[in-house]
N, C-alpha and C positions, 0 to 999 in steps of 0.2 A: 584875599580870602581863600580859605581851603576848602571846598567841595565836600570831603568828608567830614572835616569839624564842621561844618553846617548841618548836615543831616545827620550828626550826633546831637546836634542842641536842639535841631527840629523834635530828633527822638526824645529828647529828657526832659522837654518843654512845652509839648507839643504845640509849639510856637514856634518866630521867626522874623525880623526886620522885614518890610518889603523888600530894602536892599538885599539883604540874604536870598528872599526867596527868587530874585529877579538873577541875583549872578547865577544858584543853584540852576535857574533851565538856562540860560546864558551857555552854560560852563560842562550840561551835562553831556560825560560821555560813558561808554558802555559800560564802561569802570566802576564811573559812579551810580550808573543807573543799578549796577547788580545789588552794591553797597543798600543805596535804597532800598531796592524791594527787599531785600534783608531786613531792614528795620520793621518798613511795614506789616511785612510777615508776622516778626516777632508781636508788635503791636498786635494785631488782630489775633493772634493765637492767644497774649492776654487774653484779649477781653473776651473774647467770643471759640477760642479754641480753632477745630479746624471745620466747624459748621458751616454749609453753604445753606442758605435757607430756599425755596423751593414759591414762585409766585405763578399762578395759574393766569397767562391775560388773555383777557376775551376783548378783542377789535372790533366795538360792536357800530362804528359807521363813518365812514371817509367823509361824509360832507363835512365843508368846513367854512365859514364866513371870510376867514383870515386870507391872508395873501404873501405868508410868507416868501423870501425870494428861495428859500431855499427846498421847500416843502414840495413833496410830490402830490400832494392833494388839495393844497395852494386852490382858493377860490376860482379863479379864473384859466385853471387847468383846463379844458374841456375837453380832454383824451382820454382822463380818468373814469374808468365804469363806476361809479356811486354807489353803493347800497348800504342801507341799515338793517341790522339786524331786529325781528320782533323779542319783544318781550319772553315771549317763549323758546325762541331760538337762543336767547342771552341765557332763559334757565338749565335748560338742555345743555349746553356749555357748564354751566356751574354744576349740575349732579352728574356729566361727566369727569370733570375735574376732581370733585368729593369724591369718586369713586376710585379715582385715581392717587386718593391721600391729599389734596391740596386742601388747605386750609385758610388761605388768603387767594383773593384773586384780585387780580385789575383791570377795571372796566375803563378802556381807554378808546378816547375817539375823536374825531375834530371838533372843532365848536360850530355844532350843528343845533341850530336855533329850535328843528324837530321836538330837542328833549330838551321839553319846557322842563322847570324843576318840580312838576306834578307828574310826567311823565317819570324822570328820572327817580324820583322818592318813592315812585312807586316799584320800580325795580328791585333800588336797593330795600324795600322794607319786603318784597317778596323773597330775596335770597336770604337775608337776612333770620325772617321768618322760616324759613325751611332749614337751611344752617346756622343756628345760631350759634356755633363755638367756630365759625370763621371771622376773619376780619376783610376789609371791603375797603378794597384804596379807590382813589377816583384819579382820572387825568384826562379832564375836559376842559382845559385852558379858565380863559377868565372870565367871572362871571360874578356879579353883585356880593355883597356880603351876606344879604339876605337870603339870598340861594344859597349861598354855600353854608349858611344857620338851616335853611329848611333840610339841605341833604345830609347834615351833621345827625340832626336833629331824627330823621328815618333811619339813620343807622350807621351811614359810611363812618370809616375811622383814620384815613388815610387819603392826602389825596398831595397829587406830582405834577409840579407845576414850576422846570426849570423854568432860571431866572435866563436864561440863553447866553447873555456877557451883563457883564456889570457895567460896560461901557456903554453910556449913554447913548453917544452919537457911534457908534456900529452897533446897537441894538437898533437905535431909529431907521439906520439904512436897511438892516434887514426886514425890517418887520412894517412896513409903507403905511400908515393909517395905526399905527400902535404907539401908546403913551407907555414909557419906561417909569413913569412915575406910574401905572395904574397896574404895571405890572409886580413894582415892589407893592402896591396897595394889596394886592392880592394875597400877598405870601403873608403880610403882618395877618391879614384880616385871618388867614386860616390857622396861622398860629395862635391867634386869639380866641378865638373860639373854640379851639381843642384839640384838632386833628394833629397827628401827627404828620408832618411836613416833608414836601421834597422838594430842595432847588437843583440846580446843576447847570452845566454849561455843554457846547460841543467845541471841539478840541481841531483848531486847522479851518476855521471859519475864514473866508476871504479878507484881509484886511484885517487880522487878526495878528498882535504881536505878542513877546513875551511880558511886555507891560501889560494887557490886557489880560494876560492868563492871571496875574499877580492880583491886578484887581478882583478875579473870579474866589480868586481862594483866598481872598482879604473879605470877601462879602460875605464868601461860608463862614470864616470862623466868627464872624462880627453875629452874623444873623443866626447860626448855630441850628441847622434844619436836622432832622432825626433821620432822613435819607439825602441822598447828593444822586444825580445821576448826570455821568459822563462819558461821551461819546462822542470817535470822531465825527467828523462830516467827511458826506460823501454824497458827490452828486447826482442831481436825478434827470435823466436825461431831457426832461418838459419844465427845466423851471429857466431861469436867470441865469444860475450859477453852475448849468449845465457843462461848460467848457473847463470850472477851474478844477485843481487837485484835491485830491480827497487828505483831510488830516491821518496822521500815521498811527498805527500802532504802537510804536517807541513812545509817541508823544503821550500819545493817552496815557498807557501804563503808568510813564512817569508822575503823571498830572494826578491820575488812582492812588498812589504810593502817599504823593507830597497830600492828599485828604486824610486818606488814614492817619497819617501823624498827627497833621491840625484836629483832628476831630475823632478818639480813637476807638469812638463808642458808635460811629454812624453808621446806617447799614449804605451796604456800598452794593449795586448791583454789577457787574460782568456782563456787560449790555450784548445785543443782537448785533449790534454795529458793528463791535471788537470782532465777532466770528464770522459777521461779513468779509472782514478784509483780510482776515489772516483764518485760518481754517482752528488752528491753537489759538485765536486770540482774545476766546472767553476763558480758558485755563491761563495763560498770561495776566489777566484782570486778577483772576482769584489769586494767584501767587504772590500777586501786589499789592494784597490785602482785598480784595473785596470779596464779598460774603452774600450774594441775592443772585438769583437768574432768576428769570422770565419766560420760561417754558410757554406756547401759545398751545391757547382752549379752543380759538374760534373754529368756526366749521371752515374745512379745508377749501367750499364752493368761494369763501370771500379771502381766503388770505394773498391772495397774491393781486388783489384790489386795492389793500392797504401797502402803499407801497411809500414813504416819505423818500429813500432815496434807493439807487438804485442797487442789486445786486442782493437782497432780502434773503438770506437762507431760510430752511425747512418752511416754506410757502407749500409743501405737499405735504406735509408731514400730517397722520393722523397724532393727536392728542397722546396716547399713551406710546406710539412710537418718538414723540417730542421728549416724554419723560424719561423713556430707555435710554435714550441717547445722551442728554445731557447728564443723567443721573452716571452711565457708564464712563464718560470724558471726568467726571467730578472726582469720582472713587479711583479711577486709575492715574490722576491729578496727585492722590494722597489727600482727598478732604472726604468729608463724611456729609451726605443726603439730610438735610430736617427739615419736616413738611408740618412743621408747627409755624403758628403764627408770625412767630420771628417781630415782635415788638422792639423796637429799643428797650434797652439796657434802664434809659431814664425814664420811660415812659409811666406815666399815672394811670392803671388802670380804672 
């Protein structure tokens, strides 16, 4: 097989054999990686030109039931300072952000039992009600169907709930006490009912091969979510997986690149992660097609409480000095700032 005639058929296809996709990372080297993020480029400046869209997120509370092995806030953490944010403190976040031009934000947080879906519906139908020409993604892991109809139903329109691998049995290791069946349940159920969707994986996960990468991006194009979010891993020094290696920036980019093809209308976000580990490695994201950053709202007293792994940039950062800066790396990147909604392409208003 030829490396570059692969990722011309990825291009023209936006498809791919697993065999194809499994020699392509096998096989990839700088060479081909530049070839790629060429393609994807091009792709994304299709569909979407060179638009980076602009997501406002408010961290509004660490507690969390779970126990992931790899998570800094992992239930049974007890070195982690806790807090939830009130109600008020969540709005105060969202009319800074509106004032700052955000127009979508996301209310992201462990699965903390606190926020019953009375509590949460009432959130969302308070910003909602104050802003109404925003959109309101969710990522509070898993949670009934019924809840997630109740908080569809008050307003949210969006909600982010990577699938972490598509492999069974290294999802069951990671995740101790979690059903891989309950976690696809999840994702149908929200696509069912309406939201627009987001799965994704983390890139360099322990025990993680390039078979398993194949099955990640065999699941997206099967399951076809309207966002992906992909980042590496990186450890956090209070969990399990404190001693192992953080996944790469080469790898992720590459993994952002081989999405965009398969899927050429997703939005793709330029995660916090990437800029953790390399200082350019949210501008490397965008290059390689993705089109979202995640600028943080929350009040600067809790940011560096929400810590999943270690080494978290702008944990100081006030709010519109988050948006200077990301906004300045964007424009001298060569892509252009838009703090509209940023719907998919397909999406049914």
């Amino acid at each position: 097989m030829d490396p570059i005639a692969l990722i011309d058929e990825l291009y023209e296809k936006n498809n791919l054999s697993d065999e194809g996709l499994l020699y392509l990372l096998d096989h990839m080297d700088q060479r081909h990686q530049h070839y790629l993020v060429e393609r994807a480029h091009d792709t994304r400046m299709r569909v979407y030109g060179n638009r980076v869209f602009m997501r406002g997120l408010i961290e509004f509370t660490n507690y969390c039931k779970r126990n992931c092995t790899y998570c800094g806030i992992r239930r049974e953490n007890d070195k982690v300072e806790r807090y939830r944010l009130t109600p008020g403190q969540i709005m105060k976040s969202a009319e800074t952000g509106y004032g700052l031009g955000y127009r979508t934000y996301v209310l992201q947080g462990g699965e903390d039992p606190y926020f019953t879906d009375e509590r949460l519906a009432g959130i969302i139908e308070a910003i909602k009600s104050r802003f109404p020409d925003t959109a309101l993604t969710l990522s509070v892991g898993e949670r009934s169907r019924e809840s997630y109809q109740r908080l569809f139903d008050a307003g949210a329109d969006r909600y982010l709930l990577r699938h972490e691998t598509a492999s069974r049995e290294l999802y069951e290791k990671l995740h101790p006490g979690m059903s891989y069946d309950n976690r696809h349940r999840c994702l149908l159920d929200l696509k069912d009912i309406g939201y627009q969707v987001g799965a994704g994986f983390m890139v360099g996960l322990p025990g993680q091969g390039n078979k398993h990468l194949v099955e990640d991006l065999r699941f997206l194009k099967s399951f076809r979510p309207h966002m992906v979010g992909i980042g590496p891993f990186i450890p956090h020094h209070d969990t399990l997986l404190k001693e192992e290696p953080a996944g790469t920036v080469s790898q992720t980019v590459t993994l952002l690149a081989m999405v965009r093809l398969l899927l050429p209308e997703v939005l793709l976000p330029a995660t916090t992660a990437l800029g953790s580990l390399d200082n350019l490695g949210r501008e490397m994201g965008i290059q390689a097609g993705a089109n979202v950053v995640m600028p943080n709202l929350s009040p600067t007293e809790v940011r560096d409480k929400y810590l999943l792994y270690d080494g978290k940039i702008c944990t100081g950062d006030e709010a519109a000095e988050c948006r200077q800066c990301i906004e300045g790396r964007i424009t001298q990147a060569g892509f252009a700032i838009d703090m509209t909604r940023g719907d998919h392409p397909g999406w049914r208003a």
